[in-house]
C-alpha positions in Angstrom: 0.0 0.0 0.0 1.5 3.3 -1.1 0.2 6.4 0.0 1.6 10.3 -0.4 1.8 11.2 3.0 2.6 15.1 3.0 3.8 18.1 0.3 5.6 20.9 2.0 7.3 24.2 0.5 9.7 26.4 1.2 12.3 29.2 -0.4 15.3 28.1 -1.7 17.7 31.4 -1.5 21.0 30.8 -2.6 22.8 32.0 0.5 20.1 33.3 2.4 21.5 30.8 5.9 18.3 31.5 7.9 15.9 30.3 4.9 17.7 26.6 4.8 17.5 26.2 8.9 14.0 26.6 8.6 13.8 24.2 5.7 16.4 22.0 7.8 13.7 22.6 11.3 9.9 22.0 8.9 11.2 18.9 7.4 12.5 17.9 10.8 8.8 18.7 12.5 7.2 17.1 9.9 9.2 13.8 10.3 8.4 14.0 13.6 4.8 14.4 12.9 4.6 11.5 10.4 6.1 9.2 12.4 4.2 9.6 15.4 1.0 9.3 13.4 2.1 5.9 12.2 3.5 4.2 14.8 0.8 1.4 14.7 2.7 0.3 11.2 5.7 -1.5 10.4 8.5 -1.6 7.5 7.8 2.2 7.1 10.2 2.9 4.2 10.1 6.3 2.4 12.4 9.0 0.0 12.0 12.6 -0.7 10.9 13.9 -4.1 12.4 17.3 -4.8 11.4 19.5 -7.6 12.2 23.1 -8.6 9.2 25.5 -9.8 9.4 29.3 -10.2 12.2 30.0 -8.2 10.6 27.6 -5.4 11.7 24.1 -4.3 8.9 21.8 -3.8 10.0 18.6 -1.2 7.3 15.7 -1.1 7.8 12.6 0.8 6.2 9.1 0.0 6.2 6.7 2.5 5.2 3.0 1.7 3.5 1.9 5.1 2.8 -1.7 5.2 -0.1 -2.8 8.3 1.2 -5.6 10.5 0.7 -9.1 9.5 -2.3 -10.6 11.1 -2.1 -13.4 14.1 -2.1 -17.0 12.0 -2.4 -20.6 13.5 -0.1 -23.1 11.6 -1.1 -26.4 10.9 1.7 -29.1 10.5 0.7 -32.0 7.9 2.9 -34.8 6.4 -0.2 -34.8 3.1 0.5 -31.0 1.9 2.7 -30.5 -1.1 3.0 -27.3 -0.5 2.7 -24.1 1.7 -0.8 -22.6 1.2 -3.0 -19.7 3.5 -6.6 -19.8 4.1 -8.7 -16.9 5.8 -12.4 -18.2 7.7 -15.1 -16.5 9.5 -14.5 -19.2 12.0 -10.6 -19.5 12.6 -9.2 -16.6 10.7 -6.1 -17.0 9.0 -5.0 -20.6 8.9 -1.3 -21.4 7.3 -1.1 -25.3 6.2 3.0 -25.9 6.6 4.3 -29.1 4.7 6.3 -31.4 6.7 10.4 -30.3 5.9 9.8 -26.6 5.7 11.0 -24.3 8.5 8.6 -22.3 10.0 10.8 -18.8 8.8 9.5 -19.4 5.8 5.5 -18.3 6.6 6.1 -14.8 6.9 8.2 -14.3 3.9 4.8 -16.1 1.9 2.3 -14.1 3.7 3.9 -11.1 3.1 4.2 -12.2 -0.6 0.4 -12.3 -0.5 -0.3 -9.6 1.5 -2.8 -7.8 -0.8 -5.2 -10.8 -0.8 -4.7 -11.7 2.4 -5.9 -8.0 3.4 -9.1 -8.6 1.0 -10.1 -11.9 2.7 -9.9 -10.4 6.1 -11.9 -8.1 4.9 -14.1 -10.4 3.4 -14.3 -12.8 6.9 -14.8 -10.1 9.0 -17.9 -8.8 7.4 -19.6 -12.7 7.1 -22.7 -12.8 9.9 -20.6 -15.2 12.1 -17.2 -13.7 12.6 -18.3 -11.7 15.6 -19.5 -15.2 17.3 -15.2 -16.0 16.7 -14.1 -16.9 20.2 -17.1 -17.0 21.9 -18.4 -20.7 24.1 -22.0 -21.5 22.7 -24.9 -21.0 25.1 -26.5 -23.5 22.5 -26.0 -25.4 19.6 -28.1 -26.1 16.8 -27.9 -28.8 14.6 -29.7 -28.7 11.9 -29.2 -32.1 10.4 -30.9 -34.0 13.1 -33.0 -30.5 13.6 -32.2 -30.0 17.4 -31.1 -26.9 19.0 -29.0 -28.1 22.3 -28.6 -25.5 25.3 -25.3 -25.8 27.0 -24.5 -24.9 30.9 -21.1 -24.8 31.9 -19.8 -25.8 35.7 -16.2 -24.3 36.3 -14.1 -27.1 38.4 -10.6 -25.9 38.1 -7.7 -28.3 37.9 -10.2 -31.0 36.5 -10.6 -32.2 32.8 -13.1 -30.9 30.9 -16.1 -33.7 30.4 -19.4 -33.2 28.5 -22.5 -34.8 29.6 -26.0 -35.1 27.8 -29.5 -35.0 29.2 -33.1 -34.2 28.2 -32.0 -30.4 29.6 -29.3 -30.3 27.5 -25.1 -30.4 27.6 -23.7 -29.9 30.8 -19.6 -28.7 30.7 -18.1 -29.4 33.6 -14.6 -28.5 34.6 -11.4 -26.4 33.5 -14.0 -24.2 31.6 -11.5 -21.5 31.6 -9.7 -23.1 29.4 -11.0 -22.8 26.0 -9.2 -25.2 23.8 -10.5 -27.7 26.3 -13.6 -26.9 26.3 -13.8 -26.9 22.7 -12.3 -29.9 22.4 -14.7 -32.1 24.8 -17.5 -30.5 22.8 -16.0 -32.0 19.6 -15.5 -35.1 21.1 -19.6 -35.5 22.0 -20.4 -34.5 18.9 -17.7 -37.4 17.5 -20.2 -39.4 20.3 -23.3 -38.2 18.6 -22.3 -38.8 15.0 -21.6 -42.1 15.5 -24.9 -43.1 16.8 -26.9 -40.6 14.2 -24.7 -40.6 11.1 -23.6 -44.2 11.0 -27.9 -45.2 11.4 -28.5 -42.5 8.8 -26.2 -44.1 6.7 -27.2 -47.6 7.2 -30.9 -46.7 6.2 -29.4 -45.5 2.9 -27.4 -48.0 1.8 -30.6 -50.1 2.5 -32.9 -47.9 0.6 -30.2 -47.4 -2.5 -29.1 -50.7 -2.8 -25.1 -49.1 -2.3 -23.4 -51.3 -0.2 -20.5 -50.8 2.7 -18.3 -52.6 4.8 -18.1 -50.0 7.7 -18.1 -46.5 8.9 -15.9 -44.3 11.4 -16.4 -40.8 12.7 -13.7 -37.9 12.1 -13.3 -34.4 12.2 -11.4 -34.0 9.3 -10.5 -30.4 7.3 -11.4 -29.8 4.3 -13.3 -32.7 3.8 -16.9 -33.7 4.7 -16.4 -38.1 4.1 -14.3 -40.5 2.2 -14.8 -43.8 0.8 -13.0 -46.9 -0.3 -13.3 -49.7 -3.3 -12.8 -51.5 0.2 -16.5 -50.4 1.6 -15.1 -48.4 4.0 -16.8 -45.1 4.3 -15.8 -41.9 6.7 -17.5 -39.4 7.7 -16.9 -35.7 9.6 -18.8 -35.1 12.4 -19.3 -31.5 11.2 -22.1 -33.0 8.8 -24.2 -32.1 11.9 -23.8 -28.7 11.2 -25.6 -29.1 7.9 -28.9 -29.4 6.7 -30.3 -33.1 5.8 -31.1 -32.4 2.6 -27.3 -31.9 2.0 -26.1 -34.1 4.4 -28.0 -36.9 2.8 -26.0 -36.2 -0.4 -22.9 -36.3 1.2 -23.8 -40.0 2.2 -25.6 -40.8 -0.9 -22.0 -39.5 -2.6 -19.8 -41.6 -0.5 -21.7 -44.7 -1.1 -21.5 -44.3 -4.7 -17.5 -43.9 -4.3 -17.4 -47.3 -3.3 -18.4 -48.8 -6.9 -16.9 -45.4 -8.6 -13.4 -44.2 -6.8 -13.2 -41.0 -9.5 -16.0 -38.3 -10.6 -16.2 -39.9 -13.8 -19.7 -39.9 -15.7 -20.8 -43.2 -14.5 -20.0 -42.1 -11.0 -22.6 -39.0 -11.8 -25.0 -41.5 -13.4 -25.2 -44.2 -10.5 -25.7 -41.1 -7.9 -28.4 -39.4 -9.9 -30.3 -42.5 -10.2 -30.4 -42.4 -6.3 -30.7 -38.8 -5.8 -32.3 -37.2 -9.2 -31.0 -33.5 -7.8 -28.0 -34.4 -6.6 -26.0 -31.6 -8.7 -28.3 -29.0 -6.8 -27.4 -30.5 -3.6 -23.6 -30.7 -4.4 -24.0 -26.7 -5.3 -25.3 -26.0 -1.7 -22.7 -28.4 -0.1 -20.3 -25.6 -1.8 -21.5 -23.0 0.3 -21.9 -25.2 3.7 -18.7 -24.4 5.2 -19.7 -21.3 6.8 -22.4 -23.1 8.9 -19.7 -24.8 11.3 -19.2 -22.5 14.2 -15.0 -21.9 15.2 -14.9 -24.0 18.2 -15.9 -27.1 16.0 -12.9 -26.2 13.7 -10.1 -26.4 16.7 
């Protein structure tokens, strides 16, 4: 980001001492003054400009002020190729770091991609569910077995944090204070809760499709909402919860069909529309489904 800051004049008299101490004293003050009124940036680089009209010398300074870089959470993994960014209403700015590269090298790529890293911040900070970054749910809805789930939270310090379900809802009882363990004991019940829901959705399916499979198991993956096998095995994310059924019904319907068809190829499409005659408008709103998982689900 480049910005002309300031344009001052003065007189330029050949010989005329006091004129070039008060040149010498303005461009001191205004120095001064620029630099206080950016001290929240870094890497302030800048040059002076200097430019003779009608008997007047005109000095402009340009400063190139560059914003801090944003706080990031790295995520090792022994899969990625290479180093990649990715900004989200839920966990912000997320760098994926392939095993075998230092960490020194992040900063150098962010700063590489500064400019549309700025315009997905941007971008994230403005989606309806940024502001809810950070914050423990008082309840949680989940649309795909259309429950909304209050949550009441018991602080027992020193104690690990456990989750407990009954007809009033979740009770979290423990370290509460301590936020990565809360959120993780919540991902682990709903780990609990897609295994008894998802795997019986699924098996109702397979039934009613005729798609067979050898068995299921519950993740959390990133990035991905299932996975099947040639084999028959067939995984699923517990963040399907988050979705509607509608979709979340696709994403079963898809994975089953994997198991005959590994690829995306035309017969895959075929078999899966002769299941689920709208699955392409299903597959469209599974595009846009991320945004429905709330931050704490993505630790």
């Amino acid at each position: 980001m480049r910005q002309a800051v300031s344009q001052a004049s003065v007189a330029d008299r050949a010989g005329e001492t006091a004129g070039k101490k008060a040149f010498v004293s303005r461009c001191a003050s205004l120095q001064f003054l620029l630099f206080r009124q950016t001290s929240d940036f870094t890497a302030t680089t800048g040059s002076w400009t200097r430019e003779r009209r009608g008997g007047f010398t005109y000095m402009q300074l340009e400063l190139e002020l560059r914003l801090p870089l944003p706080t990031y959470t790295v995520q090792h993994s022994r899969r990625a190729r290479y180093l990649s960014v990715r900004v989200t209403p839920q966990l912000g700015v997320t760098v994926t770091l392939p095993s075998g590269l230092r960490e020194d090298a992040i900063e150098p790529f962010l700063l590489e991609h500064r400019e549309w890293l700025e315009r997905e911040l941007l971008a994230a900070e403005r989606h309806p569910t940024a502001h809810q970054r950070g914050r423990l749910p008082a309840s949680i809805e989940l649309p795909a077995l259309q429950r909304n789930i209050s949550v009441r939270y018991e602080g027992q310090p020193g104690t690990r944090v456990r989750v407990t379900e009954s007809v009033a809802g979740l009770r979290v009882a423990g370290s509460v204070a301590d936020k990565h363990a809360v959120c993780a004991a919540l991902c682990r019940w709903l780990s609990r809760l897609a295994k008894r829901e998802l795997v019986a959705r699924l098996r109702r399916l397979s039934a009613a499709s005729g798609l067979g499979y050898s068995r299921c198991s519950i993740r959390g993956q990133r990035g991905r909402w299932g996975s099947a096998s040639t084999s028959g095995h067939v995984c699923l994310n517990y963040k399907l919860l988050f979705l509607s059924p509608a979709v979340v019904d696709y994403v079963l319907l898809h994975e089953l069909t994997h198991t005959l068809h590994p690829d995306h190829s035309p017969r895959f499409w075929r078999r899966l529309e002769a299941v689920l005659p709208d699955c392409r408008r299903r597959h469209e709103e599974l595009q846009r489904a991320a945004v429905a998982v709330p931050w704490w689900a993505e630790q």
